[in-house]
C-alpha positions in Angstrom: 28.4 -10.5 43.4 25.2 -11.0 45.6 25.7 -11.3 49.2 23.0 -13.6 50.4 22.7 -15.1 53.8 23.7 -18.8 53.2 26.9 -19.2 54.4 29.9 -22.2 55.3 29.7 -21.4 58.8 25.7 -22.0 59.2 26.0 -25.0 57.9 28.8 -26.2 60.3 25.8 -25.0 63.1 25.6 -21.7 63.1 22.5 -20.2 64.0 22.7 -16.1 62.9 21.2 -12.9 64.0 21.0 -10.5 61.1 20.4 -6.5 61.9 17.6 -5.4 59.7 17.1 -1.8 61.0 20.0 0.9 62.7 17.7 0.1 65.9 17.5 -2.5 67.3 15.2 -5.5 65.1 16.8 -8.7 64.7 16.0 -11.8 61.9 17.3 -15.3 63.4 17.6 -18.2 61.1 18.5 -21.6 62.3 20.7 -23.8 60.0 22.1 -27.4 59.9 25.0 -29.3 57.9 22.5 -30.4 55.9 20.9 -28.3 52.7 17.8 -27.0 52.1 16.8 -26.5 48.4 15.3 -23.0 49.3 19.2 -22.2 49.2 20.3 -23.2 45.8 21.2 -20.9 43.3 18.8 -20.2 40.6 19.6 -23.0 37.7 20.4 -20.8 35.2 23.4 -19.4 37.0 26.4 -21.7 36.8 27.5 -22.3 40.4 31.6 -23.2 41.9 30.2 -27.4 41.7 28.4 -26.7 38.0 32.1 -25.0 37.2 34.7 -27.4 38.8 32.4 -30.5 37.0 32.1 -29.4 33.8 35.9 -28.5 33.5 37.8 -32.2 33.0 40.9 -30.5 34.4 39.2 -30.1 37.9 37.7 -33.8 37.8 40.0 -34.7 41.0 39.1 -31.3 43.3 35.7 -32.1 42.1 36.1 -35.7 43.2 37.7 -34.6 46.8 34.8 -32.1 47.6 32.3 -34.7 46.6 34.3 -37.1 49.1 34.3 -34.4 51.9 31.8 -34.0 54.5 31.5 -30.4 56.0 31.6 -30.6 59.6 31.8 -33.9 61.7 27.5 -34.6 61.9 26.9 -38.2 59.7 24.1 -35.8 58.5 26.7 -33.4 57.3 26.6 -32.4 53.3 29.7 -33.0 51.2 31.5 -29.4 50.0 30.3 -29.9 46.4 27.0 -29.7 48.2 27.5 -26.3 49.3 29.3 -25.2 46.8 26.2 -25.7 45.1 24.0 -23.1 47.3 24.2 -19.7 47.3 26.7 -18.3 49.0 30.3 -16.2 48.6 32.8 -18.4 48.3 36.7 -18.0 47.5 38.4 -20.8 45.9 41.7 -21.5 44.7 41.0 -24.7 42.8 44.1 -27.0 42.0 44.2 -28.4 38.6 44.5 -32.1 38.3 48.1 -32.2 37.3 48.6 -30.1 41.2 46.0 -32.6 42.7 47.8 -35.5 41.4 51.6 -34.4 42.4 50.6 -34.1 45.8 48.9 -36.8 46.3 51.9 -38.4 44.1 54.4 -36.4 47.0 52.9 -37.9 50.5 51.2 -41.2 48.6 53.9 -42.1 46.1 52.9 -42.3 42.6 50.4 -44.4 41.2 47.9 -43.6 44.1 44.8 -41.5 43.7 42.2 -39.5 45.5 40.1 -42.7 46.8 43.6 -43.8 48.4 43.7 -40.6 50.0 42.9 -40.7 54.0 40.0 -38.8 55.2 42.1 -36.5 56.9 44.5 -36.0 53.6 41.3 -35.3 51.9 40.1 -32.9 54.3 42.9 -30.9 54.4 43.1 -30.5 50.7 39.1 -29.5 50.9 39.6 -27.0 53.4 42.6 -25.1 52.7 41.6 -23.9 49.7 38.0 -22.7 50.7 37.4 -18.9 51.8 33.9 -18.7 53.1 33.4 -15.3 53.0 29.7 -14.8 54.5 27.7 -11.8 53.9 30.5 -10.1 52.0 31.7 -10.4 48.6 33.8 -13.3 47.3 37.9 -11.8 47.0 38.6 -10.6 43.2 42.2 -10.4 42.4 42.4 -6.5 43.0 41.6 -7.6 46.1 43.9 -9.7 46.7 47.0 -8.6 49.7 50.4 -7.9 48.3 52.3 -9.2 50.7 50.3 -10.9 53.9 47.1 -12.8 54.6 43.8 -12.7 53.2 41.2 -11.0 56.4 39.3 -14.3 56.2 40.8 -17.5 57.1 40.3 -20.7 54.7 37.6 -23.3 56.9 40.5 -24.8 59.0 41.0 -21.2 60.7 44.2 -21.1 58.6 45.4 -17.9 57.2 46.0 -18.0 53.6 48.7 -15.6 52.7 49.6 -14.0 49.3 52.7 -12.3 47.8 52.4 -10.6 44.7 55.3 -11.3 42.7 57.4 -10.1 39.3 59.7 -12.3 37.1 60.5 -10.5 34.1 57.5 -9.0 32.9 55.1 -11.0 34.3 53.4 -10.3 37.7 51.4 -13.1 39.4 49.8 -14.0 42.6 52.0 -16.3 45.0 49.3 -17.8 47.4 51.4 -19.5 50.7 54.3 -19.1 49.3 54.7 -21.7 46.9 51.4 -21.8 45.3 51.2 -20.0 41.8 47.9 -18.4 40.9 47.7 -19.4 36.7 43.9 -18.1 36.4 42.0 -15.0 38.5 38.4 -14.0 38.7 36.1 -17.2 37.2 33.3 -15.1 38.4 30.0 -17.7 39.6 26.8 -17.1 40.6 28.0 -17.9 44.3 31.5 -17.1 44.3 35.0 -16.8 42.7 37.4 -19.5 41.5 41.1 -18.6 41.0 43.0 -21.6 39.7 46.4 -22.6 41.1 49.4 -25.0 40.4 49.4 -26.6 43.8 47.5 -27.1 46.3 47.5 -25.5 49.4 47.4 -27.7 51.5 49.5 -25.7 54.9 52.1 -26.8 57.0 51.6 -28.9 60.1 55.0 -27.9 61.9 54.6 -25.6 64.5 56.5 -22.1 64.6 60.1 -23.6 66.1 59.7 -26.7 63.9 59.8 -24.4 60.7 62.4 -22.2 61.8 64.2 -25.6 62.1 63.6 -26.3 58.0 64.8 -22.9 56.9 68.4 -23.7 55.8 69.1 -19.9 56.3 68.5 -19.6 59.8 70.0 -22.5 61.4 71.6 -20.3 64.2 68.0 -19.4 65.2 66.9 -23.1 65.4 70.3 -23.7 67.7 69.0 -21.2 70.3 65.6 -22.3 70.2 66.3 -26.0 71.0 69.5 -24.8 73.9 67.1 -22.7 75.4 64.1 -24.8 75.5 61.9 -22.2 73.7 61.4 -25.0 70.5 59.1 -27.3 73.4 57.6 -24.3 74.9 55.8 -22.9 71.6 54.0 -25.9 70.1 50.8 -25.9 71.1 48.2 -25.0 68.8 44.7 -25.3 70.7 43.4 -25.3 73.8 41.9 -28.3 73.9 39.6 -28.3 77.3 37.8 -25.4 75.2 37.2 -27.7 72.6 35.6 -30.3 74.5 32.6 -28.0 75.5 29.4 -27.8 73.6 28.6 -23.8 73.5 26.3 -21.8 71.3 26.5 -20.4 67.8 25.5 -16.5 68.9 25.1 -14.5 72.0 22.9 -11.4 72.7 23.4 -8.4 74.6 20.6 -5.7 75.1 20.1 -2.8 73.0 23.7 -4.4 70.9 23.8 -6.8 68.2 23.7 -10.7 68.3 27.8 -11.6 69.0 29.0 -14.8 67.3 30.6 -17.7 69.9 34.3 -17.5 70.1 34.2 -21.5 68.7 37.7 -22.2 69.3 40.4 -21.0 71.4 43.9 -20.8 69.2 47.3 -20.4 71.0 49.6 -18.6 68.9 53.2 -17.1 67.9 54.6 -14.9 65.9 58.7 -14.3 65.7 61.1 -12.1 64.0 64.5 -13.8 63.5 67.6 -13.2 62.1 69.1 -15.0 59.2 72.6 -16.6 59.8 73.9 -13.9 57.1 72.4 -11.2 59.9 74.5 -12.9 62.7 77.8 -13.1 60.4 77.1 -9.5 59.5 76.0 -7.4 62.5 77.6 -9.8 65.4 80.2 -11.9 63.8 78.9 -14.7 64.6 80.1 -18.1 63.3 78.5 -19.3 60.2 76.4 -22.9 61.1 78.3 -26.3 59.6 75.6 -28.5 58.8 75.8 -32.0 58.9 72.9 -33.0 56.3 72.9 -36.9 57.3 72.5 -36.0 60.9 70.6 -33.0 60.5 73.1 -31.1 63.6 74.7 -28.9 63.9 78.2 -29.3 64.5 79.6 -26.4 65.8 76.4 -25.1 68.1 78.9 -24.8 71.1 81.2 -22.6 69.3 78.1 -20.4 68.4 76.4 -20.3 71.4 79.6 -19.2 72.9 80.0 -16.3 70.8 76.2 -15.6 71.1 76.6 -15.6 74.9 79.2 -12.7 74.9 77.0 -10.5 72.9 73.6 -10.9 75.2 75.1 -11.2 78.7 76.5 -7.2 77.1 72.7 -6.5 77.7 71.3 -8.4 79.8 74.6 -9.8 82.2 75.0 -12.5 84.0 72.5 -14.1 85.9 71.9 -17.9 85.4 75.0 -18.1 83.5 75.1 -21.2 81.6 71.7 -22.2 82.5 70.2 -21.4 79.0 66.5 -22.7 80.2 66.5 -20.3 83.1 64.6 -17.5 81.9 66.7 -14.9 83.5 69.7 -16.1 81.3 70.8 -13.8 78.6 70.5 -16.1 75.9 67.4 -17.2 77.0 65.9 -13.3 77.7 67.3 -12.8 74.2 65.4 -15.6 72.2 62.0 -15.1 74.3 62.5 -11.3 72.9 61.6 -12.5 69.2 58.6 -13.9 69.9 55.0 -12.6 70.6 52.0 -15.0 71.4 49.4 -14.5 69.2 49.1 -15.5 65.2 49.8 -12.3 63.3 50.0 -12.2 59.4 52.9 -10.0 58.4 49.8 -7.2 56.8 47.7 -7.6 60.3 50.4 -6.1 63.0 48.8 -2.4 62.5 45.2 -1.9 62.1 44.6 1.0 58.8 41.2 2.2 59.4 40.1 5.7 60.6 44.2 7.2 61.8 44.2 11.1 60.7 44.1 11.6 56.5 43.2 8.0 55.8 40.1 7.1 53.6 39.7 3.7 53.4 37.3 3.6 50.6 35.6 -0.1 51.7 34.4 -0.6 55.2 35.0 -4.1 55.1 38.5 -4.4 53.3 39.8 -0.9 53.6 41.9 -0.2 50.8 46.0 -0.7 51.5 47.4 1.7 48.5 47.3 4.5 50.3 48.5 5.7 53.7 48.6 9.2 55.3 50.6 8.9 58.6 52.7 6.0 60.2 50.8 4.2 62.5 52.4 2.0 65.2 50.9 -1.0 67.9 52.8 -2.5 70.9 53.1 -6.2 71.4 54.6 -8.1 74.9 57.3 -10.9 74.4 56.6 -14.6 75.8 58.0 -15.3 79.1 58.1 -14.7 82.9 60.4 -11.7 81.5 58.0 -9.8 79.1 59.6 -7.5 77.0 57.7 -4.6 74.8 58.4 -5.0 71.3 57.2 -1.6 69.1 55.7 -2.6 65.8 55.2 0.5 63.2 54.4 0.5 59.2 55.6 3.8 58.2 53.5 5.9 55.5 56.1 6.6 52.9 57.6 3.2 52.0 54.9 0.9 53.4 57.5 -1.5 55.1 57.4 -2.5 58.7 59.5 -1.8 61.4 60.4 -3.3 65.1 61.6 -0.8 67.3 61.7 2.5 65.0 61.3 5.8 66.1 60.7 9.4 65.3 60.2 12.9 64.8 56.7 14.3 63.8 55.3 18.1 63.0 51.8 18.2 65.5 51.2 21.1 63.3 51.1 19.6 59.5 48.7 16.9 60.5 51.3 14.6 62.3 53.7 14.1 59.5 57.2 12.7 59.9 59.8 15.1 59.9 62.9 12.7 61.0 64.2 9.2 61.6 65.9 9.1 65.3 66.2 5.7 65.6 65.4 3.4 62.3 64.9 -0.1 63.9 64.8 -3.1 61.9 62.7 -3.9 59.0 60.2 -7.1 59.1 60.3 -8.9 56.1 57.0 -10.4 54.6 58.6 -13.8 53.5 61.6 -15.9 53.6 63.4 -16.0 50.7 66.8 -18.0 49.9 68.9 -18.1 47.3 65.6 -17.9 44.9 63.6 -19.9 47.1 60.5 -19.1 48.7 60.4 -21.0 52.3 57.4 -21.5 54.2 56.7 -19.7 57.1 53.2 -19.7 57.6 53.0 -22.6 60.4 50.0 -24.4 62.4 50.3 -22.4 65.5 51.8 -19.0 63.8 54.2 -16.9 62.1 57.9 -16.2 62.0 59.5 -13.4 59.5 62.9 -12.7 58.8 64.3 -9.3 60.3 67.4 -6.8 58.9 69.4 -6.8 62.0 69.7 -7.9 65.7 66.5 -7.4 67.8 67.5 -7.2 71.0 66.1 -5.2 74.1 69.5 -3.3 75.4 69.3 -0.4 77.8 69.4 1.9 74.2 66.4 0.8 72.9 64.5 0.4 76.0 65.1 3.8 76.7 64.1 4.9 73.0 60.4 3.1 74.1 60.2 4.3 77.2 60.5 7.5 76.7 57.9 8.0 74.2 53.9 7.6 74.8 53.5 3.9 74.4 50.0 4.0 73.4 48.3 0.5 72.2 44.9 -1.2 71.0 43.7 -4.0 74.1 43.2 -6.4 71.3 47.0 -6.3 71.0 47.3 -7.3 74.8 44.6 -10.5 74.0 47.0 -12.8 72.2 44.2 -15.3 72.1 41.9 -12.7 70.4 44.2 -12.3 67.7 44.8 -15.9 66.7 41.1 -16.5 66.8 40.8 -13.7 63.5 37.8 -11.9 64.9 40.2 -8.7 64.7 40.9 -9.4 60.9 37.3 -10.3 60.2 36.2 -7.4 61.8 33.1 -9.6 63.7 31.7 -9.0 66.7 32.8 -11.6 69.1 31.6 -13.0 72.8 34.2 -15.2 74.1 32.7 -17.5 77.0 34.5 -19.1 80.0 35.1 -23.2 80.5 32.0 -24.3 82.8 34.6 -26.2 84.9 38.1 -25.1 85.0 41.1 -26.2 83.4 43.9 -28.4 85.7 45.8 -24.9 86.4 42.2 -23.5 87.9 41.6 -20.8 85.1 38.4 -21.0 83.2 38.6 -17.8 81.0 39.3 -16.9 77.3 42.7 -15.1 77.7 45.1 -15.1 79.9 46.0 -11.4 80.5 42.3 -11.2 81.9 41.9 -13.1 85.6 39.3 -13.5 88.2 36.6 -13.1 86.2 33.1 -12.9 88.1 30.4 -15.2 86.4 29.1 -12.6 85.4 31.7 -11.0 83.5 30.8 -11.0 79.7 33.6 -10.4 77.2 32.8 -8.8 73.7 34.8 -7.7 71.3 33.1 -5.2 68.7 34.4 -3.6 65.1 32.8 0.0 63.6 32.6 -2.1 60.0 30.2 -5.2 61.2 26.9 -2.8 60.7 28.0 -0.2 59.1 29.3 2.1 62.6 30.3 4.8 60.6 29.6 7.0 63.7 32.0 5.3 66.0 34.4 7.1 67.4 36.9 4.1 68.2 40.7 4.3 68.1 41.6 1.9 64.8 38.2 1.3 64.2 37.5 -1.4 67.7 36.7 -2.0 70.7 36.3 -4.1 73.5 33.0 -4.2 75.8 32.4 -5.9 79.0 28.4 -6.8 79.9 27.3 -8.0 83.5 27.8 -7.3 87.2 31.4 -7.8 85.6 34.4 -7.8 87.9 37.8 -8.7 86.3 41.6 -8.1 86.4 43.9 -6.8 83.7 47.0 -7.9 83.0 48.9 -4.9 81.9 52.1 -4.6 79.6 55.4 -4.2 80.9 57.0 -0.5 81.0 60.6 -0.9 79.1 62.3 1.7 82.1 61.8 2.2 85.6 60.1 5.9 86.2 57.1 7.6 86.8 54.1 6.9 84.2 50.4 7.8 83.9 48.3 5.1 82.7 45.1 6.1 80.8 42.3 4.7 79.3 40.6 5.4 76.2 36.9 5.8 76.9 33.6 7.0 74.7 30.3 7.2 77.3 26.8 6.7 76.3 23.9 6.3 78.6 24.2 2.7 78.3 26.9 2.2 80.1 27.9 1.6 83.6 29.8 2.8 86.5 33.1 0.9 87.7 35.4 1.2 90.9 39.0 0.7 89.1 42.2 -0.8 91.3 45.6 -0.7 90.8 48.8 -2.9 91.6 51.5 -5.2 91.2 49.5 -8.4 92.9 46.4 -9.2 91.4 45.0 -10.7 94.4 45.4 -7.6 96.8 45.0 -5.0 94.3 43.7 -1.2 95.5 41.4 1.3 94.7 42.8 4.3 92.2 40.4 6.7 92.2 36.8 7.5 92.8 34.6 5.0 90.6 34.1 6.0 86.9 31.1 6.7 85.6 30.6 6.0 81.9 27.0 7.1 81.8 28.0 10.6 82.4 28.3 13.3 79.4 31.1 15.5 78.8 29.7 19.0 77.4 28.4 21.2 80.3 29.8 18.9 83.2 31.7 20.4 85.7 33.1 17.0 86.5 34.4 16.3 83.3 35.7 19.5 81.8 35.6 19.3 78.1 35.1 21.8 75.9 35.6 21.9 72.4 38.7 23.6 71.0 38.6 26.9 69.3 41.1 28.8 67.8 43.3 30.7 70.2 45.9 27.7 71.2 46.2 29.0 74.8 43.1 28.9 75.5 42.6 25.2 74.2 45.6 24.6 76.5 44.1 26.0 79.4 40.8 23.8 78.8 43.1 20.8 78.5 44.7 21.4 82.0 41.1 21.9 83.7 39.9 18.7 82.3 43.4 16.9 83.0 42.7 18.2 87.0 39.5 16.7 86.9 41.5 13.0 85.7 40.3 13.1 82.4 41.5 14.5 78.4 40.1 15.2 75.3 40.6 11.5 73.1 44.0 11.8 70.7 43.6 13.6 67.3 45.4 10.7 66.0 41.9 9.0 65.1 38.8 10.1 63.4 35.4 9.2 62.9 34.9 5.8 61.1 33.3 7.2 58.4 36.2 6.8 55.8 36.7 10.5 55.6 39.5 10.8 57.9 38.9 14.4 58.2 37.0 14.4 61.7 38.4 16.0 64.6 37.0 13.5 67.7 38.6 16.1 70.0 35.8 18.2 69.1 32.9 16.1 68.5 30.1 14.8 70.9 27.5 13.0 69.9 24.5 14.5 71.8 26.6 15.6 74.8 28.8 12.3 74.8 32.3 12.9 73.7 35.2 10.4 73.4 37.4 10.9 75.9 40.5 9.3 77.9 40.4 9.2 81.4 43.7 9.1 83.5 43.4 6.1 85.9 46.4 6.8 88.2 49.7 8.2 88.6 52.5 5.7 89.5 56.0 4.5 90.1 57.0 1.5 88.1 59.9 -1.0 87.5 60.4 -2.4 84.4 61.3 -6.1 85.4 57.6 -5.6 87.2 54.0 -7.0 86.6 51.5 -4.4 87.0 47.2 -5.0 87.1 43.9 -3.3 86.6 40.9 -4.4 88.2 37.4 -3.4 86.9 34.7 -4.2 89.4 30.7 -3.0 88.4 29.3 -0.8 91.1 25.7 -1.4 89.7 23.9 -4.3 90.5 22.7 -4.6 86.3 22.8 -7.9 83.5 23.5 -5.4 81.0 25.3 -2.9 82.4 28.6 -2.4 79.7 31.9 -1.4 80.4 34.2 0.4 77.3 37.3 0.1 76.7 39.0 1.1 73.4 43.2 1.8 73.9 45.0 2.1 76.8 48.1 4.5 76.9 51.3 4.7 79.7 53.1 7.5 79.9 56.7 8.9 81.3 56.3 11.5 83.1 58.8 12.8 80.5 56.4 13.1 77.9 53.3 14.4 80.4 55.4 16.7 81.9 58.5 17.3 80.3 60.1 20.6 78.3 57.8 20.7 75.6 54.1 20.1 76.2 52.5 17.0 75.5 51.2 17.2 71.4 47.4 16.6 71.2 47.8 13.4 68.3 
């Protein structure tokens, strides 16, 4: 498949900056909606348009991308246009007989594609588009078995895709009620896959489509008692949209960043069935009245519901389910992250210990060496930490799971302590896929309770509660740069919204205005050198000064909190503060210099391991007295090996490292804040940051040592 520069997105504006060398030359190429002929494909190669108009059975999705424009100019080219160029394009083209039966379902029959409003139309067109850029078009080996596709259709909405078995026949199941009939028309610009309906994705948000499942009515009853149903439905920030900004971004010495375009506000929830309420709680089973659409015995339940939660989190507010300190309210904020999170997307598979992901851009998902784990913070005044891990052996994820590995045989798992509760992919009812793929989100259907009792709170506290910062940057996450694996700049509002913030994300405050944020992936040139913790990073360019939100801790105690740091001479130097008000927050530490090397500094310690173990733990307490330690074994180089010890690698004299940023008392019903603030007066000085970890003192300085993964 040829990968040639003309994409979707350059014709909805975008104006690229390719890399042409490993230094630092750049090609820009400005675009508009409109088409130049240097872009079509040769005429002997049969393009998607030549395809879908020569095949009677696609005249209609051939009449609806003739009809749509792409992008909002009056100068803008219809899709069949730019289906027409070169390009990589995805498409799961509906037959006629799909195209007709849904206009036929929101119409009423006899209607066609000219009665169709330009939004109908549009929403057809787009959902069934992947523009996949530079990179090849998705073949059906490609395909996920049970999630969403890295690149979003061209509405920014995730396509997902089970791969399912009746009989002896295995097919593609694309958002969840879609069947794939035909894979792999391979085209000179693309791939068409034909399916028997079209796509065309929900337009409830999260809490409206818990609502339409019939098996988790109990779910929907909390939602609406507790207020939570209102509080999720928003889907865009739209002051953000309202602002002109550019296509691309440029930092010094780095590559061009694309625009964070949008600003997405997300959920994603895990929620019981009614079965798992009956089961595990005994919880009355929901009468529904189907002309009313009610519930008729929600009191009865939310009684028996109440019991259960005030158990774990007592009585305050009792009976005022909308106060968030109630325990029905606490209990339903618990199942829900912000952020838009396909059920294949909560961990990251890229460089962890043992793992060769074969292709840089869509790392193969067949084979896994060791579980790997993220944390993720609840919505509400009262955050909660919700532990999300996809264990190695059977490849199914997991809320709240922990356990037992060997530090000796490469981190393997030895033992189940506690085996949390399994995420399921879909929701599936008495034989019937429902949708759970909304506008603003996700929600999946879980094994057993989820709830955050002093049991489990103690299980996460007590271990080293290590996680990625893209998974504290909801916003970051429903954008899909993560997924994409693009480099991303995400600008502040000019003027600021009516509750006086002006930046991207919320868990990052009193920006400077000259604080720039990036976001950066190993895979987007080829970083096969990187030494980043699941293959990311997130950069800050400027005189930058900014506050950090962190995660809650699930216990009260004593915790270290460290960052995860890789220095280069390109970097700055950054006076760090600590506290619980992010207005009066103080200095922790002498400033940290990220320009500094690690070999042969006094300052910083390292040295790399050799092979008497005492001696290696001898270096690791002199570097840990100087506030820093060697970076986790967990991760490797990103060179798809997954053999490379970063403990022990420097890259000149430059060695990844974590530094401990302070030593502190915290409370677990507490907000706690970083604050970053540039001592250099430089445009492009850059700040790193790549994981974050806090730490009980339990696990820093408890009976056994601390394992080096």
């Amino acid at each position: 498949m040829n990968r040639n520069r003309f994409t979707i997105k350059q014709l909805m504006g975008y104006c690229g900056a390719l890399l042409l060398t490993a230094g630092l030359l750049f090609f820009t190429q400005s675009c508009k909606e409109s088409i130049d002929d240097s872009n079509f494909a040769i005429a002997k190669e049969q393009t998607i348009t030549d395809y879908l108009g020569g095949q009677e059975n696609f005249s209609l999705i051939k009449k609806v991308f003739d009809r749509v424009p792409l992008g909002n100019k009056n100068t803008a080219s219809p899709i069949s246009s730019v289906l027409s160029a070169r390009g990589n394009y995805t498409i799961f083209a509906p037959n006629n007989q799909a195209v007709q039966q849904h206009i036929d379902s929101i119409l009423g029959e006899g209607k066609k594609v000219e009665d169709l409003s330009d939004e109908q139309a549009k929403l057809i067109a787009y959902s069934c588009i992947i523009d996949n850029g530079t990179e090849s078009a998705y073949e059906s080996p490609e395909f996920p078995i049970g999630g969403a596709f890295p690149k979003s259709d061209l509405a920014d909405r995730s396509i997902t895709c089970e791969e399912k078995a009746v009989g002896n026949n295995n097919f593609f199941l694309i958002n969840g009620k879609s069947k794939v009939i035909k894979t792999d028309i391979k085209l000179s610009n693309g791939f068409v896959h034909v399916v028997e309906k079209v796509l065309a994705p929900s337009n409830e948000s999260v809490p409206a489509l818990i609502k339409l499942a019939p098996n988790m009515r109990i779910m929907a009853v909390l939602l609406e008692a507790t207020g939570w149903n209102n509080r999720m439905s928003d889907y865009i920030d739209e002051r953000y949209e309202n602002e002109e900004r550019e296509q691309t971004w440029t930092l010094n010495q780095v590559s061009p960043f694309y625009v964070a375009q949008h600003r997405y506000l997300g959920y994603t929830g895990f929620v019981e069935t009614d079965k798992v309420f009956q089961d595990k709680w005994g919880i009355p089973a929901p009468n529904y009245d189907a002309s009313a659409g009610t519930i008729t015995n929600a009191s009865e339940i939310i009684a028996a519901i109440t019991a259960k939660c005030e158990e774990a989190y007592g009585t305050e507010a009792q009976g005022d389910l909308k106060n968030e300190n109630n325990a029905i309210n606490r209990f339903v904020a618990y199942h829900f992250i912000e952020g838009k999170v396909p059920h294949n997307q909560f961990v990251q598979h890229f460089n962890e210990w043992g793992y060769k992901y074969g292709d840089i851009k869509n790392p193969q998902q067949t084979t896994y060496s060791i579980d790997i784990w993220d944390y993720f913070v609840t919505v509400g005044d009262r955050r909660g930490l919700i532990k999300v891990m996809q264990d190695a052996a059977d490849r199914k994820i997991y809320l709240n799971r922990t356990c037992k590995y060997n530090p000796k045989d490469n981190y393997k798992q030895v033992a189940v302590i506690r085996p949390g509760i399994e995420v399921l992919a879909v929701n599936e009812h008495e034989g019937v896929l429902y949708d759970n793929n909304a506008k603003n989100g996700f929600f999946y259907p879980i094994n057993d309770i989820l709830i955050l009792d002093k049991p489990t709170a103690r299980a996460l506290g007590y271990e080293r509660i290590r996680f990625d910062l893209s998974t504290m940057l909801p916003e970051l996450l429903s954008y899909g740069c993560r997924s994409e694996k693009k480099y991303t700049y995400f600008p502040k509002l000019s003027s600021p919204r009516a509750d006086g913030t002006k930046g991207y994300f919320k868990n990052i405050l009193n920006e400077s205005a000259d604080t720039r944020l990036l976001y950066l992936h190993a895979s987007h040139y080829g970083g096969t050198g990187w030494r980043d913790y699941q293959g990311d990073e997130f950069m800050v360019a400027g005189v930058y000064d900014f506050t950090l939100r962190l995660p809650p801790v699930p216990v009260d105690g004593t915790y270290e909190i460290r960052m995860g740091i890789t220095n280069n001479t390109l970097r700055g130097m950054c006076q760090i503060y600590f506290g619980d008000d992010p207005n009066r927050l103080v200095p922790a530490g002498l400033p940290l210099d990220m320009r500094q090397a690690a070999a042969n500094n006094d300052n910083v310690g390292w040295v790399a391991d050799g092979k008497d173990e005492d001696v290696n733990a001898e270096n690791d307490k002199n570097m840990r007295n100087q506030g820093y330690m060697k970076a986790t074994k967990f991760f490797t180089q990103c060179d798809g090996k997954g053999d490379s010890n970063v403990r022990n690698i420097t890259h000149g004299a430059y060695a990844s490292l974590r530094r401990i940023i302070t030593t502190q008392s915290l409370k677990a019903n507490k907000t706690y804040y970083l604050r970053f603030k540039s001592a250099l007066d430089k445009s492009d000085s850059q700040f790193f940051s790549d994981y974050f970890e806090i730490v009980h003192s339990s696990v820093y300085n408890g009976v056994e040592a601390e394992d080096v993964w």
